[in-house]
N, C-alpha and C positions, 0 to 999 in steps of 0.2 A: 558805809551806807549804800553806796553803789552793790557792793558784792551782794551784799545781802536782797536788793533788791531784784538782782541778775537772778540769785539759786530760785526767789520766791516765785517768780514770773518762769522759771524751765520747769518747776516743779507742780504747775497747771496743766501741763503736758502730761503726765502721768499717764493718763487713759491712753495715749498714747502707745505707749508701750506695751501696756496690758493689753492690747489688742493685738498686737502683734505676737505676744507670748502666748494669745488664747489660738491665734488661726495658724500662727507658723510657731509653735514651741518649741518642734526637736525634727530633727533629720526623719524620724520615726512619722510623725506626722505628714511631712512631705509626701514618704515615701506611698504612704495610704490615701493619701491625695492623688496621686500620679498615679496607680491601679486603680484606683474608683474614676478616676478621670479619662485616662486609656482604655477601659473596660468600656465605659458608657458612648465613646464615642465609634469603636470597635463596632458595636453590637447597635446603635443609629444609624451608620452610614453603610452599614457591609451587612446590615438585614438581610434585604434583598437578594444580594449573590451569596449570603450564606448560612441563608437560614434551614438548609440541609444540617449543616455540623451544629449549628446552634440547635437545633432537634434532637441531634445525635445524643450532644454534651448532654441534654437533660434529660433523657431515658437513660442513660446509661448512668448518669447520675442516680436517678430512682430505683434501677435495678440494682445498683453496687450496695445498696442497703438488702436486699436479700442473696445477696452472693456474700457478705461479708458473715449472715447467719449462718449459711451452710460452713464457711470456713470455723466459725465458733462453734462448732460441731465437727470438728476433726475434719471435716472433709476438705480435700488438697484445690487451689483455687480454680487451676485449671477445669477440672470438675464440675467447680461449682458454678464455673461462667457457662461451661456448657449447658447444665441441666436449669441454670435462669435465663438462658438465653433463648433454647429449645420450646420453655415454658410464656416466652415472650413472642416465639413464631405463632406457636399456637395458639396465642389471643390474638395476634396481628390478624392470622387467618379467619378465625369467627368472625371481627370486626365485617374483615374484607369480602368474605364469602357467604355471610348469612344476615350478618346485622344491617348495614350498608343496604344490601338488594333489597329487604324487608323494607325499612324505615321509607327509601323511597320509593317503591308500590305504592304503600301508604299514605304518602305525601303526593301522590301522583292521583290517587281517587280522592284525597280529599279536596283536593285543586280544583279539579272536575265538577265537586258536589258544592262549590260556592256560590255559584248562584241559585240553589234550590234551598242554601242554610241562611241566605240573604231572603229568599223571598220567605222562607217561615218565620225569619225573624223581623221583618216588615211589618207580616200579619200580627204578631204580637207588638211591634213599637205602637201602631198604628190606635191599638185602643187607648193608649194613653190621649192624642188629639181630643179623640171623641169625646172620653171626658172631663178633657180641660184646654176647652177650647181655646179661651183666653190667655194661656200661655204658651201654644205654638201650634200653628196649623198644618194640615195632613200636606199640603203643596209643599211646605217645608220638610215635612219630614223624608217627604217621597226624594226631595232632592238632595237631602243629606244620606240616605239609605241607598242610593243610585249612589253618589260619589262613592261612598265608601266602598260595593258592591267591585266598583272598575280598579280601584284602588288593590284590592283584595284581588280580583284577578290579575292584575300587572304582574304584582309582589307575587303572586304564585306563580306565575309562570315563569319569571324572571327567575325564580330559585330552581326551577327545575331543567330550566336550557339555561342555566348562567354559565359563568366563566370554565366550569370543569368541564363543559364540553367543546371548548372552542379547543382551537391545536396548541399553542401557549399551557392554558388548563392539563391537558392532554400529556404532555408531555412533562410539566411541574409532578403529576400524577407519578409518571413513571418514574422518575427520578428519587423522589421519595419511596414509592415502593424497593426498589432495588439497593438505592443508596445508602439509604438513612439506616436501616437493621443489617446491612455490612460494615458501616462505620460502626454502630453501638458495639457488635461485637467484638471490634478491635478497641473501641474505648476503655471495656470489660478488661479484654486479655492482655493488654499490654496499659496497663492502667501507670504501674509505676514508671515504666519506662516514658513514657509521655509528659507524667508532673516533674521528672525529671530533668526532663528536658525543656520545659515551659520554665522553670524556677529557676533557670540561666541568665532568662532575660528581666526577673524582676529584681526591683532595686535590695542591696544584700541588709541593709537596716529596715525590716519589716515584724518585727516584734509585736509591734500596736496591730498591721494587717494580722497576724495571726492570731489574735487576741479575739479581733472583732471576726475573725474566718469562724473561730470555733463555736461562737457565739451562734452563728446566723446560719453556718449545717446542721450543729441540733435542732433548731428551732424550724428553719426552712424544710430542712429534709421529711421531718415528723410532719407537719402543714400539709405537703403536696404530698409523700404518700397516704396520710389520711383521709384525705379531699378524694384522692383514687379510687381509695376502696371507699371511702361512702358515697360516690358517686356508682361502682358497681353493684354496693347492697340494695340504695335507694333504685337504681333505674330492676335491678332483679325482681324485688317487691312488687313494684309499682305494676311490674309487666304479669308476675302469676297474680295481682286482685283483678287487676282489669280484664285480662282473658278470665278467668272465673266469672267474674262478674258480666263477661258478653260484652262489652262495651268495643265498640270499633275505634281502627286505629290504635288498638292497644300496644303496639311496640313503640308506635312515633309517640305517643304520649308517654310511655316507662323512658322513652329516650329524654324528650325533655323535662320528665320528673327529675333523671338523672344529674344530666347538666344546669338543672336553676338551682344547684347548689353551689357553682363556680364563682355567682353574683352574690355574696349575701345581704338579707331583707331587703332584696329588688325581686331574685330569681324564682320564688318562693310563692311571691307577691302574682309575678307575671304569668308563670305557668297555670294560677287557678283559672284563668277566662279557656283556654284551649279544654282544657278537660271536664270541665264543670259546663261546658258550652257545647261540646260534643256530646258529653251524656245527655244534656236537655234537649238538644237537635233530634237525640234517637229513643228518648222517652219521653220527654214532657216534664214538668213538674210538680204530678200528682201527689198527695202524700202514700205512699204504702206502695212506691214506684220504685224501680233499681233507680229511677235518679237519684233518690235519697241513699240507696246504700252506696253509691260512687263518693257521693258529700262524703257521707260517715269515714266510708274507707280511706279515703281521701284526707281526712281530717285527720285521722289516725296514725296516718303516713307518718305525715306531718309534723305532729305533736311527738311519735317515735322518733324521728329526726330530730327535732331539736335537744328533747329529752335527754336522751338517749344516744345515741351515734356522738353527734357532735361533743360530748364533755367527755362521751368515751374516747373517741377518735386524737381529740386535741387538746387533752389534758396537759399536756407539755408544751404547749405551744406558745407562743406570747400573746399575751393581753393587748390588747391595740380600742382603742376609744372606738366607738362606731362613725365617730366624725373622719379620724384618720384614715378608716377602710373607706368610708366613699369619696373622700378626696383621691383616694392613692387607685381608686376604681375609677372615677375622670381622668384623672392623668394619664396614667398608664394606661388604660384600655384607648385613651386619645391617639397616643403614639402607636402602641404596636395592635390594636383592635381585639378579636380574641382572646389571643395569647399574655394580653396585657393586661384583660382584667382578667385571664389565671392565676397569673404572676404578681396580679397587686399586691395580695398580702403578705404572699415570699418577699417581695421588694421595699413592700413598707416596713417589714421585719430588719429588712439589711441598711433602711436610712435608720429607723430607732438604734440599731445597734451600734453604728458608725456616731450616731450622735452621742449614746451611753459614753463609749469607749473613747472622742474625746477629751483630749486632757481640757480641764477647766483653768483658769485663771488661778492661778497659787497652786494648783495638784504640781508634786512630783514628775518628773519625767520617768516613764517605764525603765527598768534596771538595765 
């Protein structure tokens, strides 16, 4: 009676075990725990000093997908690193020599022209008081349109003398210019010799890591070069309707047509008050007005981007809830700001995959 009593009461424990079989079930697991654990802590604490090479690693990343075309086309790799390499000076240059000086001109007159876009849109809040007295008076509005006015010029000026021109800024500047498109090319040309030499140090039962590796370069690599180029088609667009169309500041605005694709259903959202706010500033909102064909055109964009670009661009890519893209957009843009909500979706891609590719409770261990 005792024994039997003993097996029933260790055999409540059960869960026990199965937990331990689901979080540590083979060396193989470990092993993908200790690189996603080394990795994360790497790339937290050594941001700061070195997020030159961590810039490197991901250009070099992005471009190893068109150096690997040209080699699927006979061409010998050496070659092919040069002539994507070449190909990648030469956008560094337009970035640095034409786009950059434009966009802040542009950002530098419209700075200027905030309190004359404050006072016309004053005159317009203003009628709303008059007639509805009874739910907010012109003394209030005058001190809400004042705050916001000082507010607006702060934040403007702040972006134009901020941190890139102090010697710190200055010097981050250089560093990157010279450093970062020296390291990608030796990332490119000596690409084997490097993983070779990295895969010394990681643990030799990593089967599951390569499982979920393969999983998360097709899916990552397609994501972020697709993001690229719809971020080059979109801001191209944006930039010949609007100089057609006349509308001022049409670079800084193709610029952030560009980039409010990096946030999705936020950046989309955010960029309509800048352009739709600048066309009414410099025509009004007559009907049979270029402000309505900015709307249209505008609309059009838009509705092609999603359309369009997007299902073309990232037909391969993984399905992710919209709940997990904006969680994985707090977080990660919390930690590394910018670059973090670039990376969200690469990175929400690489926790789904890690989760897929754990082994569950009763699965097999890998061969």
């Amino acid at each position: 009676m005792k024994t039997r009593t003993t097996q029933t009461d260790f055999s409540n424990f059960g869960f026990v075990s199965d937990f331990l079989q689901r979080f540590l079930p083979n060396s193989q697991t470990v092993s993908l725990a200790t690189i996603l654990l080394a990795g994360s802590l790497l790339i937290y604490f050594l941001a700061g000093l070195l997020m030159p090479v961590f810039a490197s690693i991901v250009l070099a990343y992005l471009l190893e997908g068109l150096v690997v075309k040209l080699e699927n086309r006979n061409t010998p790799r050496l070659l092919a690193v040069y002539l994507v390499f070449f190909a990648f000076l030469t956008g560094l240059g337009f970035v640095l020599f034409f786009l950059i000086p434009v966009v802040s001109e542009q950002m530098v007159q419209l700075v200027h022209r905030i309190p004359e876009i404050v006072t016309t849109a004053q005159a317009e809040i203003m009628r709303f008081p008059k007639n509805h007295p009874e739910l907010i008076s012109e003394a209030r509005v005058n001190e809400i349109v004042s705050a916001i006015q000082q507010d607006l010029i702060k934040y403007g000026q702040d972006l134009i003398s901020g941190s890139a021109q102090s010697f710190a800024g200055l010097v981050a500047a250089i560093i990157y210019l010279f450093l970062v498109p020296f390291m990608v090319f030796f990332f490119l040309k000596d690409k084997k010799m490097l993983l070779g030499w990295l895969v010394q140090f990681l643990p030799t039962d990593r089967s599951l890591t390569l499982l979920v590796w393969e999983e998360v370069d097709l899916q990552i690599a397609n994501y972020i070069r697709g993001k690229v180029v719809e971020i080059g088609i979109l801001w191209a667009v944006s930039f010949l309707t609007f100089y057609l169309l006349n509308l001022n500041y049409a670079m800084l605005l193709a610029v952030l047509m560009g980039f409010s694709v990096v946030i999705p259903y936020v950046g989309g959202t955010l960029v309509t008050f800048p352009v739709l706010g600048v066309a009414y500033m410099q025509w009004g909102a007559g009907q049979g007005s270029e402000f309505m064909y900015v709307v249209i055109a505008y609309s059009i964009i838009q509705a092609v981007d999603g359309v369009v670009l997007v299902p073309l661009l990232f037909s391969e890519a993984v399905n992710l809830h919209p709940i997990a893209i904006i969680v994985a957009i707090l977080l990660f843009g919390g930690l590394w700001g910018f670059w973090g909500i670039f990376f969200a979706i690469p990175l929400a891609t690489l926790v789904k995959a890690v989760l897929t590719a754990w082994p569950r409770i009763g699965e097999p261990a890998l061969g």
